[in-house]
C-alpha positions in Angstrom: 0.0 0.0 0.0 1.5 3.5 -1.0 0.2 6.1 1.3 1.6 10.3 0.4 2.4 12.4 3.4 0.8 16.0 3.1 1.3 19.0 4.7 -1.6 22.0 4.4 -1.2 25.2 4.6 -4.0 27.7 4.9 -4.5 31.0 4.6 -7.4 33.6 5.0 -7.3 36.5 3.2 -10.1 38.8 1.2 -13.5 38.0 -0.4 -15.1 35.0 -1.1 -13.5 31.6 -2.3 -14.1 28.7 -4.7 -12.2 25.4 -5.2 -9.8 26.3 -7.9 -5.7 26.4 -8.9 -4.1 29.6 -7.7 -4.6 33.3 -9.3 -4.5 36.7 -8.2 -7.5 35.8 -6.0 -6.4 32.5 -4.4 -7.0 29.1 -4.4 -4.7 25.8 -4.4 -1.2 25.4 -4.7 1.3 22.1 -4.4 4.6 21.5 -3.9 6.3 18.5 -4.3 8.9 17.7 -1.1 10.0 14.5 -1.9 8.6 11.0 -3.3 5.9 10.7 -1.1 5.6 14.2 0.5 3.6 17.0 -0.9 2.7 20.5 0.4 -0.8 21.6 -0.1 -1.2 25.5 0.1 -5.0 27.3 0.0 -5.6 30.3 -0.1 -9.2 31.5 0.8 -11.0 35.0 1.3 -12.1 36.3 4.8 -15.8 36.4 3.7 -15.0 32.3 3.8 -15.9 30.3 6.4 -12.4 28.6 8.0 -13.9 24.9 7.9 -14.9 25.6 3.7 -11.0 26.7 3.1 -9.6 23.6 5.0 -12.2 21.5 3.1 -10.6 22.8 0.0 -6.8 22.3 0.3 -8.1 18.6 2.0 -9.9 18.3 -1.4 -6.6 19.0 -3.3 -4.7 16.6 -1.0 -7.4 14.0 -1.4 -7.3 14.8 -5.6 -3.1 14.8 -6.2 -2.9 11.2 -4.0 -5.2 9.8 -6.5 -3.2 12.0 -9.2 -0.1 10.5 -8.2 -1.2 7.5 -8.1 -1.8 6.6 -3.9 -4.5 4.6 -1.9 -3.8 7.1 0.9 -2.6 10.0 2.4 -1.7 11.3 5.7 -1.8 14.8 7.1 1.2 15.4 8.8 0.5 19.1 9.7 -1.9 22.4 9.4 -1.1 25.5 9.2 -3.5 27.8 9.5 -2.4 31.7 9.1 -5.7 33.1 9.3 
């Protein structure tokens, strides 16, 4: 079984949010720490609710495991800079 370790990092910042790769006005964001370590990044609006924006970048986790190819994936922290 192949499990991928993630990391999320959240962050709160102006209007509202929807699920989406990152722009100008936020969204997801990955980056790749080693084989089987990722770093999920969202970026949300303040209007947001907190539990919608953590929802998101768990959605991304959950989406780039199956991308990559995993059964699994472990959280191994959250950040959450709001």
């Amino acid at each position: 079984m192949k499990i991928v370790f993630i990391a999320l990092t959240i962050l709160v910042a102006g209007c509202s949010s929807s699920y989406k790769p990152m722009s100008a006005s936020g969204g997801y964001a990955e980056q790749k720490i080693n084989d089987n370590t990722w770093q999920v990044s969202y970026e949300g609006r303040s209007s947001s609710d907190a539990v919608e924006i953590k929802d998101y970048a768990v959605l991304r986790a959950a989406e780039l495991c199956i991308e990559q190819g995993y059964s699994k994936f472990t959280l191994t922290s959250i950040n959450d800079t709001s």
